[in-house]
PDB file of N, CA, C, O and CB in Angstrom:
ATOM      1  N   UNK A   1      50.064  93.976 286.438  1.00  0.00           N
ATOM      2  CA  UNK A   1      49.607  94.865 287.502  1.00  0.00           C
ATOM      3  C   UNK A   1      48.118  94.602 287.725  1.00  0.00           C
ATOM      4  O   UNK A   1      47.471  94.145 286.782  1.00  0.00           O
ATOM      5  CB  UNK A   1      49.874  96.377 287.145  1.00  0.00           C
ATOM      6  N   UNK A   2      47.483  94.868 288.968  1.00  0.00           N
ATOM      7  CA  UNK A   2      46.589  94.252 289.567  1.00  0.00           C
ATOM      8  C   UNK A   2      45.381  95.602 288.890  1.00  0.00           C
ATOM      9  O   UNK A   2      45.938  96.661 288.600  1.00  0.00           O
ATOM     10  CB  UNK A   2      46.963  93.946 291.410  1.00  0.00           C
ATOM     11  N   UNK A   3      44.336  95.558 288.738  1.00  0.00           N
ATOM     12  CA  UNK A   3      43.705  96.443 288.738  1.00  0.00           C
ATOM     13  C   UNK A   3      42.920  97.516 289.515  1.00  0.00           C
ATOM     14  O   UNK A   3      42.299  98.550 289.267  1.00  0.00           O
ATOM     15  CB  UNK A   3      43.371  96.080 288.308  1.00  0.00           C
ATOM     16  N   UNK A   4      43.378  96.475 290.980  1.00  0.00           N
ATOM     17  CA  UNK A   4      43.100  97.545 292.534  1.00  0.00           C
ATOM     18  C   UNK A   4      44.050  98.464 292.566  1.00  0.00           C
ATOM     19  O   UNK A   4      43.841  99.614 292.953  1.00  0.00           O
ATOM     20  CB  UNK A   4      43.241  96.791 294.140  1.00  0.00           C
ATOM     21  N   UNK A   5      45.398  97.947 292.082  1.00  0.00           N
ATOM     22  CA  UNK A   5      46.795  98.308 292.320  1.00  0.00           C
ATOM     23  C   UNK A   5      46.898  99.622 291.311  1.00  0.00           C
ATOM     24  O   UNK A   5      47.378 100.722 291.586  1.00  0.00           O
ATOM     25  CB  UNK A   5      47.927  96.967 291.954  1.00  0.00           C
ATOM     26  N   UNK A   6      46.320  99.192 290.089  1.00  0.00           N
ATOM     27  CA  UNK A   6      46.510 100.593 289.268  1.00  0.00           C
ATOM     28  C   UNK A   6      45.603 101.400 289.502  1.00  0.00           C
ATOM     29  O   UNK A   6      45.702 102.607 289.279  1.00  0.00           O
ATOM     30  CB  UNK A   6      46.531 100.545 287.846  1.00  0.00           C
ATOM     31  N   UNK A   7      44.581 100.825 289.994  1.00  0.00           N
ATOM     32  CA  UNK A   7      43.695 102.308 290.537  1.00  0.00           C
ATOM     33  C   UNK A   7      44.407 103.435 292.226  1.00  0.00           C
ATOM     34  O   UNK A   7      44.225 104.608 292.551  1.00  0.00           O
ATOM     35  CB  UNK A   7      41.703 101.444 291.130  1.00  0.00           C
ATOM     36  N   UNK A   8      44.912 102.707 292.633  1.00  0.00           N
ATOM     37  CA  UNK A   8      45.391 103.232 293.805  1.00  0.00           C
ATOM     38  C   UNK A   8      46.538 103.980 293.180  1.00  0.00           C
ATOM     39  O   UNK A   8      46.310 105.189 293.225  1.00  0.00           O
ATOM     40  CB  UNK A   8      45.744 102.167 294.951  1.00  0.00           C
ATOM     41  N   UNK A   9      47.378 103.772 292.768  1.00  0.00           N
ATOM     42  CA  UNK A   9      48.676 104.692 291.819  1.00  0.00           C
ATOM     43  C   UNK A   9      47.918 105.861 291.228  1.00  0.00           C
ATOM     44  O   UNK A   9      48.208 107.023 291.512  1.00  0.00           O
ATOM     45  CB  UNK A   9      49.494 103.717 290.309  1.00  0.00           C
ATOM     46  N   UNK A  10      46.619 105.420 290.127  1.00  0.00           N
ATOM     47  CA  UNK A  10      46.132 106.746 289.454  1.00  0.00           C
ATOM     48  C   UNK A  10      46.039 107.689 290.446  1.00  0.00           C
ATOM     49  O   UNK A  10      46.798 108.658 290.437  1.00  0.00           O
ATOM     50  CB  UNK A  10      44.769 106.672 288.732  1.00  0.00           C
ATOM     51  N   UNK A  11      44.962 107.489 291.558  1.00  0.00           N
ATOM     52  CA  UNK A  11      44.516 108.469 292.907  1.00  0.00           C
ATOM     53  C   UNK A  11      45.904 108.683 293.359  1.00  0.00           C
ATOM     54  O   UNK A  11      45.947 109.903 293.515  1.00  0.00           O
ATOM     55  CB  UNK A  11      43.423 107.702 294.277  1.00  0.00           C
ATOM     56  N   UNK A  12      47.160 108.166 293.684  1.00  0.00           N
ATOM     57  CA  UNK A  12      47.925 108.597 294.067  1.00  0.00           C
ATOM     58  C   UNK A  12      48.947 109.609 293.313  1.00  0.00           C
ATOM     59  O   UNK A  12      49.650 110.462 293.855  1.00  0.00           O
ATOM     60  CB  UNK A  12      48.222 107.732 294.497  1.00  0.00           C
ATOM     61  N   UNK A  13      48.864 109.331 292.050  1.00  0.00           N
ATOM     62  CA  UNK A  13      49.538 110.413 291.080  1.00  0.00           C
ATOM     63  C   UNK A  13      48.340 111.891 290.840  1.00  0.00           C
ATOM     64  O   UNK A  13      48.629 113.081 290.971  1.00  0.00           O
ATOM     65  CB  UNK A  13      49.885 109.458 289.325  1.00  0.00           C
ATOM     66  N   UNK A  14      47.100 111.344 290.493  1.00  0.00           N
ATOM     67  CA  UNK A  14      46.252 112.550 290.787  1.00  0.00           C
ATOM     68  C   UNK A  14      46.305 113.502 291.961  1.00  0.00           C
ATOM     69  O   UNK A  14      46.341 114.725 291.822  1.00  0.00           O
ATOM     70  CB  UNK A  14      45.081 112.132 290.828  1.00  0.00           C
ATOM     71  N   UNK A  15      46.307 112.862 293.150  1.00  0.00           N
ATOM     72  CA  UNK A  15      46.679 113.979 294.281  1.00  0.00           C
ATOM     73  C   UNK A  15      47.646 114.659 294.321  1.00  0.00           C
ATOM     74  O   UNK A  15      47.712 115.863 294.569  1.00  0.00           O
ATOM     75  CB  UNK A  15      46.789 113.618 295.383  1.00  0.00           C
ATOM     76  N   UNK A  16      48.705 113.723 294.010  1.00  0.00           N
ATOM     77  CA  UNK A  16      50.632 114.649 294.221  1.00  0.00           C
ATOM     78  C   UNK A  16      50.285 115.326 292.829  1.00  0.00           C
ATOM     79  O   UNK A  16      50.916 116.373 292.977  1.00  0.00           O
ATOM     80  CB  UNK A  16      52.748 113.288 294.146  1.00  0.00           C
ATOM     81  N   UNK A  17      49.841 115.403 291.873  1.00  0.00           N
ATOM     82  CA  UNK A  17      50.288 116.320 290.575  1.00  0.00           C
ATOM     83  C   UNK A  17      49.425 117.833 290.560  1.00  0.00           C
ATOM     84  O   UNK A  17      49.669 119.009 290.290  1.00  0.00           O
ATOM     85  CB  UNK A  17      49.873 115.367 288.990  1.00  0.00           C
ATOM     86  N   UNK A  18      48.276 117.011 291.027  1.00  0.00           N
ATOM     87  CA  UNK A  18      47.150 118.284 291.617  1.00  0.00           C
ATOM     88  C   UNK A  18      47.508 119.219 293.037  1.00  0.00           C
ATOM     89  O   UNK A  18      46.877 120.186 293.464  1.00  0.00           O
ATOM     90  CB  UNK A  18      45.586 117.448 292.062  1.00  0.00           C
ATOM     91  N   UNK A  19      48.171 118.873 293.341  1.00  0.00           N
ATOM     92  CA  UNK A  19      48.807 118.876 294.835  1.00  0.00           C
ATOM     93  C   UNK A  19      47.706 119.276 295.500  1.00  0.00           C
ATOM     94  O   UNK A  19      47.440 120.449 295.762  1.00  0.00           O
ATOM     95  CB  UNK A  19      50.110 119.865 295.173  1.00  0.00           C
ATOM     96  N   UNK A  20      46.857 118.040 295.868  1.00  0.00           N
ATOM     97  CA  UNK A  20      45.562 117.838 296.347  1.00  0.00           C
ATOM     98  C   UNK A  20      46.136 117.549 297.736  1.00  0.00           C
ATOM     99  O   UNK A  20      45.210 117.151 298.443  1.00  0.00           O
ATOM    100  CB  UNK A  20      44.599 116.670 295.582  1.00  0.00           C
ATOM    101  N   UNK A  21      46.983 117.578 298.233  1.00  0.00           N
ATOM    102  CA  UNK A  21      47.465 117.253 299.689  1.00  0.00           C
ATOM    103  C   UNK A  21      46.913 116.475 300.494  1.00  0.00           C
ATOM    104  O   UNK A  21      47.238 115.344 300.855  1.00  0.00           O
ATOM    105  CB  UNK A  21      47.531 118.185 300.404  1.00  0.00           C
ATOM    106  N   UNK A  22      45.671 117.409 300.894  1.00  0.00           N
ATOM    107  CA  UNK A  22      44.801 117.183 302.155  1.00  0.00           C
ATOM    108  C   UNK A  22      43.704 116.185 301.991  1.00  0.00           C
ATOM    109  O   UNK A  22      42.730 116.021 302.724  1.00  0.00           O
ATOM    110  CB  UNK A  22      44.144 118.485 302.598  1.00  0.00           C
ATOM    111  N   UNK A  23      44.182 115.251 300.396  1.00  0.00           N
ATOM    112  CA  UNK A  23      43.482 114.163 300.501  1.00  0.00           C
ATOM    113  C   UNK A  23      43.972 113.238 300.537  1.00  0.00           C
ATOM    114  O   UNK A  23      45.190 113.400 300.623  1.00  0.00           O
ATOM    115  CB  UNK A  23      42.786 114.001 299.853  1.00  0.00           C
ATOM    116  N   UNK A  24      43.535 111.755 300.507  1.00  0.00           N
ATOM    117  CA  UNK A  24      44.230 110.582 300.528  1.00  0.00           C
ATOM    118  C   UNK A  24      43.278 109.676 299.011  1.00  0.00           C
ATOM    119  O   UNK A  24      42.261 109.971 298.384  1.00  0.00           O
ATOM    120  CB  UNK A  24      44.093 109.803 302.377  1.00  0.00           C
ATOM    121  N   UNK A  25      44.059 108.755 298.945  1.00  0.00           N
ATOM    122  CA  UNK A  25      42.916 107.597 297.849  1.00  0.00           C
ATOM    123  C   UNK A  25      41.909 106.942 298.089  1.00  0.00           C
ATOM    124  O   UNK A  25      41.162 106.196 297.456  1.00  0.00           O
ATOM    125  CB  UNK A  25      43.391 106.491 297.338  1.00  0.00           C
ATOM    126  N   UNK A  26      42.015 107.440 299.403  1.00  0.00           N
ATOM    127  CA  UNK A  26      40.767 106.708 299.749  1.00  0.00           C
ATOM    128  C   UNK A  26      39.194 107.881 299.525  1.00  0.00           C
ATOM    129  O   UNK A  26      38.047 107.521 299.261  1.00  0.00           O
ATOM    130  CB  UNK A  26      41.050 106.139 301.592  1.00  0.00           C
ATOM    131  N   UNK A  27      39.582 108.945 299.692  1.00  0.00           N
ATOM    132  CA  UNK A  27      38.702 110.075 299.576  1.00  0.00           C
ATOM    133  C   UNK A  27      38.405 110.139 298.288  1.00  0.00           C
ATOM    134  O   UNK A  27      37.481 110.934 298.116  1.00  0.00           O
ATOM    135  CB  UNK A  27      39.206 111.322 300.044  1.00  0.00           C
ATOM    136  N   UNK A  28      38.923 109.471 296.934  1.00  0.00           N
ATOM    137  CA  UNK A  28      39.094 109.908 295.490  1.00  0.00           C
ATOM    138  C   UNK A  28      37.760 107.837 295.261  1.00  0.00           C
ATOM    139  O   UNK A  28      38.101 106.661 295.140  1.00  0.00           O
ATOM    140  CB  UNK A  28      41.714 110.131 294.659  1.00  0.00           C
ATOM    141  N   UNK A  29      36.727 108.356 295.308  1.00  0.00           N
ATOM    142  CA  UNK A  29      35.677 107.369 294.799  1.00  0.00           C
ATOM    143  C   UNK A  29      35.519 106.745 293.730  1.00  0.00           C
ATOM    144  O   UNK A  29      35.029 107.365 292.787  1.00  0.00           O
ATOM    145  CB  UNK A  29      34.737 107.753 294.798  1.00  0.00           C
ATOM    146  N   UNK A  30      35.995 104.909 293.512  1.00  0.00           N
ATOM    147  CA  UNK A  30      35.638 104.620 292.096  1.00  0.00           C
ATOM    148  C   UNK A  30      34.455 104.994 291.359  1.00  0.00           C
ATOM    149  O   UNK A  30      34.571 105.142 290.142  1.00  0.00           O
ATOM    150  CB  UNK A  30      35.643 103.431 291.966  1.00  0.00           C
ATOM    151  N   UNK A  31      33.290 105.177 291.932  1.00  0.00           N
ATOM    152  CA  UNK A  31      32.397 105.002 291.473  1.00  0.00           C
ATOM    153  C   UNK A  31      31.515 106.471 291.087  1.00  0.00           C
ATOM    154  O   UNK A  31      30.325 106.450 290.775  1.00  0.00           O
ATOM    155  CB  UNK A  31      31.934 104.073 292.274  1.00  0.00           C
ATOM    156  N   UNK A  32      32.548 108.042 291.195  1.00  0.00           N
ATOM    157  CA  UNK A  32      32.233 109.015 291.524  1.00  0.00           C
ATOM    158  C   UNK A  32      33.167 109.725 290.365  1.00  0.00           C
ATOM    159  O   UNK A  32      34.366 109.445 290.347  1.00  0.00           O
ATOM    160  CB  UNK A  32      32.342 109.216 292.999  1.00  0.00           C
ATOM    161  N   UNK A  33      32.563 110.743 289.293  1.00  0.00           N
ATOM    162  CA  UNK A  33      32.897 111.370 288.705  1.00  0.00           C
ATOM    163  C   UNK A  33      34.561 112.360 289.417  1.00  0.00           C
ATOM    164  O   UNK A  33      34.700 112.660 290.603  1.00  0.00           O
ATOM    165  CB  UNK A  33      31.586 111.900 288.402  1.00  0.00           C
ATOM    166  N   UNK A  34      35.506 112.646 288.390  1.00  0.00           N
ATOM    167  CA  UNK A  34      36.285 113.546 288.895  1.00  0.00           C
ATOM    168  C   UNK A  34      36.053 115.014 288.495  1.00  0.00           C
ATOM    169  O   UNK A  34      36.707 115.943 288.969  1.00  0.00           O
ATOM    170  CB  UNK A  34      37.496 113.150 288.611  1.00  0.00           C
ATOM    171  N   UNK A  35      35.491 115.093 287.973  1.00  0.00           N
ATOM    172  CA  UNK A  35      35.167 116.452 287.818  1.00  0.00           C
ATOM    173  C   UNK A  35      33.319 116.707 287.268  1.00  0.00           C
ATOM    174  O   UNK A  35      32.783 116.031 286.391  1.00  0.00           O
ATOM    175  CB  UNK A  35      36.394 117.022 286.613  1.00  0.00           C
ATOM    176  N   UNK A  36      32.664 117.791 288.023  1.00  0.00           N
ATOM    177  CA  UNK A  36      31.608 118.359 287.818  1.00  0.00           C
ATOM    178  C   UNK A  36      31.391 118.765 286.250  1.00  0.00           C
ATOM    179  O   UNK A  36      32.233 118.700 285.355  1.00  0.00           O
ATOM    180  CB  UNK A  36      31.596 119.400 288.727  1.00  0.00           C
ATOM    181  N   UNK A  37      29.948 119.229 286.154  1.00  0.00           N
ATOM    182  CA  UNK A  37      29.894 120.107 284.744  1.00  0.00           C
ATOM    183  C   UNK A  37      30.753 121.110 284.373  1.00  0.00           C
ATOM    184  O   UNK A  37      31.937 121.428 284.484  1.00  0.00           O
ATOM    185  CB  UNK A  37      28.765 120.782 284.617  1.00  0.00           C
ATOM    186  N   UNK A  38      29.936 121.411 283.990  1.00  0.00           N
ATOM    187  CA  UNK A  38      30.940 122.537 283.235  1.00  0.00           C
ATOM    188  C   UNK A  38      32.376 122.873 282.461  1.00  0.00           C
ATOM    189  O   UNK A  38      32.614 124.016 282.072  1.00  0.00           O
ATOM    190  CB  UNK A  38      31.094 123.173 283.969  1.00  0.00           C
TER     191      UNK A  38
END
């Protein structure tokens, strides 16, 4: 498996499990933390 390829699956299992809907993988940033402090 490609490593573009498994990053696009993670963002895509993160949205449907989160049922983040109203986003896509493209909105979910490699280079950008997933979660804030705290």
């Amino acid at each position: 498996m490609e490593r573009e390829e498994l990053k696009l699956q993670l963002k895509q299992h993160i949205i449907k499990y989160l049922n983040l809907l109203e986003m896509t993988p493209d909105d979910i940033k490699d280079d950008q933390p997933l979660f804030g402090e705290g």
